[in-house]
C-alpha positions as CSV (number, residue, x, y, z in Angstrom):
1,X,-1.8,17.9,49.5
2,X,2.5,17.6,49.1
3,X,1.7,14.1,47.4
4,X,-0.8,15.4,45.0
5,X,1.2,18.6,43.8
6,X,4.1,16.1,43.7
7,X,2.4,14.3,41.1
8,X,1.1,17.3,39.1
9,X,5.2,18.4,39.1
10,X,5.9,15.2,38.0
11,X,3.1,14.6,35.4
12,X,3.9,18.2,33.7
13,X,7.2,16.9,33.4
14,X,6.5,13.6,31.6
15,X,3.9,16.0,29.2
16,X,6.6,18.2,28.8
17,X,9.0,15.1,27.4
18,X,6.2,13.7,25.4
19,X,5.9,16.5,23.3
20,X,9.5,16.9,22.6
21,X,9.7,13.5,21.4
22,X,6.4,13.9,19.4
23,X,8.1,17.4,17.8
24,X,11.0,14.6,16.7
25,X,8.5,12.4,15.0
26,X,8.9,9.8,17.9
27,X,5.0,8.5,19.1
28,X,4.9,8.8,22.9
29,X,2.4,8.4,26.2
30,X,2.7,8.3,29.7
31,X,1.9,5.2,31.2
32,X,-1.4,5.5,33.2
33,X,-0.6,4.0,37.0
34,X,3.4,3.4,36.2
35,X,4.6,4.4,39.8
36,X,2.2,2.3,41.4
37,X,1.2,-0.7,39.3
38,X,2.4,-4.4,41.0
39,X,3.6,-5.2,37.0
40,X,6.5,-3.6,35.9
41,X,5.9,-0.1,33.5
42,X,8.1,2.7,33.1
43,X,6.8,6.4,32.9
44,X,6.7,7.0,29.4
45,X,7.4,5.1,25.9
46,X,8.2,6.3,22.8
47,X,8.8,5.2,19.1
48,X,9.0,5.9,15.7
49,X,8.9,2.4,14.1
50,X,12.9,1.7,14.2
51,X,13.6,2.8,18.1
52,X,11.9,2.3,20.9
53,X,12.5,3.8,24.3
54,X,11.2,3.2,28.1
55,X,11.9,6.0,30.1
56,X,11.5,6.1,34.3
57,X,11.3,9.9,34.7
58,X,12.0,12.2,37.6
59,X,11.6,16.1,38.0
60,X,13.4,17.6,40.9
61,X,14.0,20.8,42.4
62,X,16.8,19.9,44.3
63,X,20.5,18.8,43.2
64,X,19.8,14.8,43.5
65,X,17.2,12.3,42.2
66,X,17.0,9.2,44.2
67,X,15.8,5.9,42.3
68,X,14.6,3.1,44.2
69,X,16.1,-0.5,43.0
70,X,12.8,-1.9,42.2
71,X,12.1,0.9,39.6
72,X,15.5,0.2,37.8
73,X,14.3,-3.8,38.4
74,X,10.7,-2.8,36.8
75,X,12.2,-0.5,33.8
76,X,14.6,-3.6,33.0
77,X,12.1,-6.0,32.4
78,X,9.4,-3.9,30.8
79,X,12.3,-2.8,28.4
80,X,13.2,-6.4,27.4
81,X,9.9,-7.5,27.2
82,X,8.9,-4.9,25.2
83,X,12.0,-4.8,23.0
84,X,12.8,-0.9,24.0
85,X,15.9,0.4,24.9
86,X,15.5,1.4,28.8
87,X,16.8,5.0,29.9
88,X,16.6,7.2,32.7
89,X,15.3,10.9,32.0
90,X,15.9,13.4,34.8
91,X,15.1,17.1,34.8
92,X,16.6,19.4,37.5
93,X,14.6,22.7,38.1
94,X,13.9,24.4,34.7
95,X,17.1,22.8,33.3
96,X,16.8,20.5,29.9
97,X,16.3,17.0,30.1
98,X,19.1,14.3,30.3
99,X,18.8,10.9,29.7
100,X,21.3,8.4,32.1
101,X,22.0,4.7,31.2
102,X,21.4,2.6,34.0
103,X,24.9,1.2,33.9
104,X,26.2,3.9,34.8
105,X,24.3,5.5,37.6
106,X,25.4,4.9,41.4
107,X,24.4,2.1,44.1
108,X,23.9,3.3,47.2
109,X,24.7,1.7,50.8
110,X,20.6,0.7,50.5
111,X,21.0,-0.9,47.1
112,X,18.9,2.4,45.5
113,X,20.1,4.9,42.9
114,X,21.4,8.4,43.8
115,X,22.3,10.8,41.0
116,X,23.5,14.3,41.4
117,X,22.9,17.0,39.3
118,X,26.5,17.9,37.9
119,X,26.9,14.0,36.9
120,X,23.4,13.7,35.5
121,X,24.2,16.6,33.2
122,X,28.3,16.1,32.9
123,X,27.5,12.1,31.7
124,X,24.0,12.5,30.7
125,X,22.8,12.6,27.1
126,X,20.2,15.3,25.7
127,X,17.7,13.9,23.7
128,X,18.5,14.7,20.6
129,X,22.1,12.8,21.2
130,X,19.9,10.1,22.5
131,X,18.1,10.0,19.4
132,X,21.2,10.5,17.0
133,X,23.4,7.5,19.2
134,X,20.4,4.9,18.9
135,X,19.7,5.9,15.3
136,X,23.4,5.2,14.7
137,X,23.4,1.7,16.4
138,X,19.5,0.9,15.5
139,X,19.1,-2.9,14.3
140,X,16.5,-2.1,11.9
């Protein structure tokens, strides 16, 4: 029962993020199967015809998210395979969304990912800076 109102948390969230990116003219899904699938897919991906982003999303309650090294692996090679731009998007509680690059998020002892609230949201991006910084530097 934990696991499958776990998932429901976690599914509302990623709705919740595809809908903001829709109301910015970005079109976005959540990838059916991404947490469990043997081939590498991130939670949800987004464009608008000149950006494209993978995001691996977590929605916690608590005042860490914890990322295992294979779902930074798998969100690295979807992204370059894909040709999107690979981001983490965290949402603590009822607080906004922030979006992390990988680069700088901390190793732990473990080789996982550990990422506390007050550097998610002092380093973090919200979307629309997200948005604005890749539009700036966009290719196309």
């Amino acid at each position: 029962m934990v696991i499958k109102d776990k998932y429901g948390k976690g599914a509302r969230a990623e709705r919740e993020l595809i809908e903001m990116l829709w109301e910015r003219g970005f079109a976005a899904l959540r990838v059916a199967g991404s947490g469990v699938s043997r081939r590498p897919c991130p939670d949800v991906v987004a464009s608008d015809g000149k950006m494209t982003f993978a995001f691996e999303c977590k929605s916690v309650a608590g005042d860490y998210v914890h990322l295992s090294y294979d779902e930074i692996v798998k969100l690295i090679t979807f992204s370059q395979t894909f040709g999107a731009k690979p981001w983490i998007a965290v949402k603590f509680g009822s607080k906004d969304w922030v979006f992390l690059d990988m680069a700088k998020i901390q190793m732990t002892k473990g080789e996982n990912f550990k990422v506390s609230k007050s550097f998610a949201y002092d380093d973090g991006k919200r979307l629309d800076e997200l948005i604005e910084m890749n539009r700036d530097h966009s290719d196309l």
